[in-house]
C-alpha positions in Angstrom: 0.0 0.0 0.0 1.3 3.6 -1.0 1.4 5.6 2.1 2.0 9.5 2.6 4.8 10.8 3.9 5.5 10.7 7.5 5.2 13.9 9.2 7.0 14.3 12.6 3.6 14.2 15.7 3.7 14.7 19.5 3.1 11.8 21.0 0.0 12.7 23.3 -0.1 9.9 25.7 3.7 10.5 26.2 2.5 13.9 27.4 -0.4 11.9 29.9 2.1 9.6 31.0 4.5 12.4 32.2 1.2 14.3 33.9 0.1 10.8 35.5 4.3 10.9 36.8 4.0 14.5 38.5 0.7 13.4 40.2 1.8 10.2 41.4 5.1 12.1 42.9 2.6 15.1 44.4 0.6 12.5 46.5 3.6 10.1 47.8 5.1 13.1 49.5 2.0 14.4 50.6 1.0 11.3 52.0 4.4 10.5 53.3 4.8 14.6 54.9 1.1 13.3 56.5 2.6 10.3 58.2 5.9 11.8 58.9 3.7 14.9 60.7 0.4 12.6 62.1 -1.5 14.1 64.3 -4.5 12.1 65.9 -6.2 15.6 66.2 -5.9 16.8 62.5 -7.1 15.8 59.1 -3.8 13.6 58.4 -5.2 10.2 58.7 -7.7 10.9 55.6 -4.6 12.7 53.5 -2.8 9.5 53.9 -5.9 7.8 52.6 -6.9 9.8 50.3 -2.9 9.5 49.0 -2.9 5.8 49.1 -5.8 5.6 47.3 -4.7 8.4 44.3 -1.0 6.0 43.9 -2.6 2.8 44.1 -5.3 3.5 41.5 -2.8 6.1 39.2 -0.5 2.8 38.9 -2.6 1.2 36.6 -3.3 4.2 34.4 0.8 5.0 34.4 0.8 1.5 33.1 -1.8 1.5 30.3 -0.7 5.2 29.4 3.3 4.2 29.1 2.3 1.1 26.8 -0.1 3.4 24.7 3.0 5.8 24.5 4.9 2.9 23.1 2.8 2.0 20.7 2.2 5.5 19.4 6.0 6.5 19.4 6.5 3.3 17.1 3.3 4.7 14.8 5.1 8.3 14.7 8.5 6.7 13.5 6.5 4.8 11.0 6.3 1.1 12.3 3.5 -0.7 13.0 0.7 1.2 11.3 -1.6 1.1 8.6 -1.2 4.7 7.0 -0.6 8.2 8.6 -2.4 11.0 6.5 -2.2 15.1 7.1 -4.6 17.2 5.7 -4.8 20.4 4.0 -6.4 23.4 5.8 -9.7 23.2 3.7 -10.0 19.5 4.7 -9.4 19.9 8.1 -11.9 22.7 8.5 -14.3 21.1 6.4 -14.0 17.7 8.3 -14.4 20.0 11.5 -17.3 21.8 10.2 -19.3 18.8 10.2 -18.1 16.5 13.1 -18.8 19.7 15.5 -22.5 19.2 13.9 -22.2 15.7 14.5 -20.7 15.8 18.6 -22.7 19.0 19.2 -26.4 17.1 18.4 -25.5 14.6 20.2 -24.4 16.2 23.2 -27.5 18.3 22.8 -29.3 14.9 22.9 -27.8 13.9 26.0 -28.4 17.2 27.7 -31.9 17.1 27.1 -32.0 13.8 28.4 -30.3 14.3 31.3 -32.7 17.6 32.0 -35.6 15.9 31.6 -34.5 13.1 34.2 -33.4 15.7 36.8 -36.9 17.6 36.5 -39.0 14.6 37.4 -36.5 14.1 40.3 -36.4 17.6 41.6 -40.0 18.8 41.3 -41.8 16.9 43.6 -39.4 17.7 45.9 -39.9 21.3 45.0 -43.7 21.0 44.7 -44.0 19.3 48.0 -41.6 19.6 50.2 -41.9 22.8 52.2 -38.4 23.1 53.1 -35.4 24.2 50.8 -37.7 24.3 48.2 -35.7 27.5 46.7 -32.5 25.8 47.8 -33.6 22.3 45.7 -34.8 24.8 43.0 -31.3 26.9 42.1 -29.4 22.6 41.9 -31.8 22.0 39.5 -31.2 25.4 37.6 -27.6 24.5 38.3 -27.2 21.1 37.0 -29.0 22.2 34.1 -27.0 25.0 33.1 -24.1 21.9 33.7 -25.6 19.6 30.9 -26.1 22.3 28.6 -22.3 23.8 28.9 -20.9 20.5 29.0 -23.0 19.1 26.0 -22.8 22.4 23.6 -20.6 24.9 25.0 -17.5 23.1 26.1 -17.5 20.7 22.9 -17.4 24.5 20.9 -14.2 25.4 22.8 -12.6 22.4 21.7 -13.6 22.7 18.5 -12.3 26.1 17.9 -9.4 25.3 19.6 -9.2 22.1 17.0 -9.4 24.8 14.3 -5.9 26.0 15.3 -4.2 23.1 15.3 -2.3 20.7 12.1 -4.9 18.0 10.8 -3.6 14.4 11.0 -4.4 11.1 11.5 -2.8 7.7 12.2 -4.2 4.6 11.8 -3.6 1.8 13.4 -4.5 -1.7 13.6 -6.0 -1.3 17.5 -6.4 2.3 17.3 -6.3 6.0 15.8 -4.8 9.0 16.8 -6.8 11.8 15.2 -4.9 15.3 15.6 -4.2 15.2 19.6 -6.7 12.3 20.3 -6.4 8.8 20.9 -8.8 6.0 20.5 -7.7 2.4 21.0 -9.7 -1.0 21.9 -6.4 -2.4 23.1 -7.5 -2.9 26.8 -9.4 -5.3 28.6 -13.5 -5.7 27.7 -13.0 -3.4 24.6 -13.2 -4.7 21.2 -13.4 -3.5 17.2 -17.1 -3.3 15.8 -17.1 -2.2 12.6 -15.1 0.3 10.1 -17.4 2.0 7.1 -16.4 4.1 3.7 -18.9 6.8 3.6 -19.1 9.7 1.1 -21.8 11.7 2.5 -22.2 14.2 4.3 -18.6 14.2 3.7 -15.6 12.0 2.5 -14.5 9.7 5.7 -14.0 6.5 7.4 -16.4 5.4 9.9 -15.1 3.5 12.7 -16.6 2.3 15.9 -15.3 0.4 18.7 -16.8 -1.2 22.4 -15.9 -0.6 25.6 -17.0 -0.9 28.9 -17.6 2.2 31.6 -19.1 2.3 34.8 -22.9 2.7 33.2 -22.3 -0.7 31.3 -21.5 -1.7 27.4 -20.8 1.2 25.2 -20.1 2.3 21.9 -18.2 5.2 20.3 -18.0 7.0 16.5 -14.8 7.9 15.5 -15.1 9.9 12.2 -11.6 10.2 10.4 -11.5 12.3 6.9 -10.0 10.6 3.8 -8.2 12.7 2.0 -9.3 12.9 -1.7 -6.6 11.7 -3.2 -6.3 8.3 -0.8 -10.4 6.7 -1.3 -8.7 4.1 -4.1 -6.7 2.7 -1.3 -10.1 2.6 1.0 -10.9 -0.9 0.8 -7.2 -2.5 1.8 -7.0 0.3 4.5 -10.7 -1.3 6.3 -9.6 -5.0 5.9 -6.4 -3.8 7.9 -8.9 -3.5 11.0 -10.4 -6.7 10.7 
């Protein structure tokens, strides 16, 4: 298969790794200055906890995050993948254009959802419940005003942020890194589902992927652009995934 060149990318998960490092060091000497300085009378006992708990739990995301870093660094120096593509500016703004569409409705979705869920358990509450009745009132307001900036407004930031940065993409067999983000079914009670050529509304690869999360079985859209001049290579690039 004909590939494009490959263009030098930050390695994103390097970047978490490093993050997950600096927290992981913050809480040891925190929890260690709490045990060092106990004091039965104080708050130390549930900063050691609280510590223990943050290092125990981080160790198994520094692990997953260091192996994705791996792989990616491999994908960057071009081993191990299927192609790398980087898009012009009026490709990357176009695909933008319509995936904020695509998130944003969605997200809209789930806002409404979310609303509609909290109102039926907040207003009887209000209705009948003498007490804190404005109190219950403004955390309804409140979580409301959460959904909708966290399903419309947030997403917007990103995008427009997005808009700033280089378009690329790097396939791989267990994942994608799509400008900064990275999608991989390479962990436990994940799997591929399915990867789709699609011309409409625009020119890209549908592929979608399981996972589990702490509401159950899941399922997520990751909508890559193909570049015009790489659809006669389409068909070998999907069976790469299967």
């Amino acid at each position: 298969m004909k590939q494009n060149p490959i263009f030098k990318t930050k390695n994103p998960q390097r970047v978490s790794f490093f993050r997950w490092v600096l927290a992981d060091l913050f809480f040891i000497v925190f929890g260690v200055h709490s045990y060092i300085t106990f004091d039965i009378h104080s708050y130390d006992g549930l900063f050691i906890l609280v510590s223990a708990t943050f290092v125990l739990t981080s160790l198994l995301f520094i692990r997953a995050t260091m192996k994705n870093a791996k792989i990616l660094d491999e994908a960057i120096n071009g081993q191990n993948m299927i192609v790398h593509w980087k898009y012009t500016d009026e490709e990357w703004l176009d695909y933008l254009s319509h995936e904020e569409d695509y998130r944003s409705n969605t997200g809209i979705l789930m806002a409404i959802v979310l609303s509609v869920i909290t109102a039926i358990i907040f207003i009887p509450f209000i209705l009948f419940i003498p007490e804190g009745k404005f109190s219950m009132l403004m955390v309804m307001l409140g979580l409301f005003m959460l959904y909708f900036f966290m399903g419309y407004v947030f997403p917007s930031i990103l995008f427009y942020v997005k808009r700033k940065s280089v378009g690329e993409v790097i396939l791989l067999e267990k994942g994608v890194l799509l400008n900064k983000e990275f999608h991989t079914w390479n962990f436990p009670l994940s799997k591929f589902n399915s990867a789709k050529f699609k011309e409409k509304p625009y020119v890209h690869l549908e592929i979608i992927y399981d996972y589990f999360d702490r509401t159950g079985p899941r399922s997520y859209t990751i909508n890559v652009p193909v570049p015009s001049d790489n659809k006669k290579n389409i068909n070998t690039i999907i069976s790469s995934f299967y």
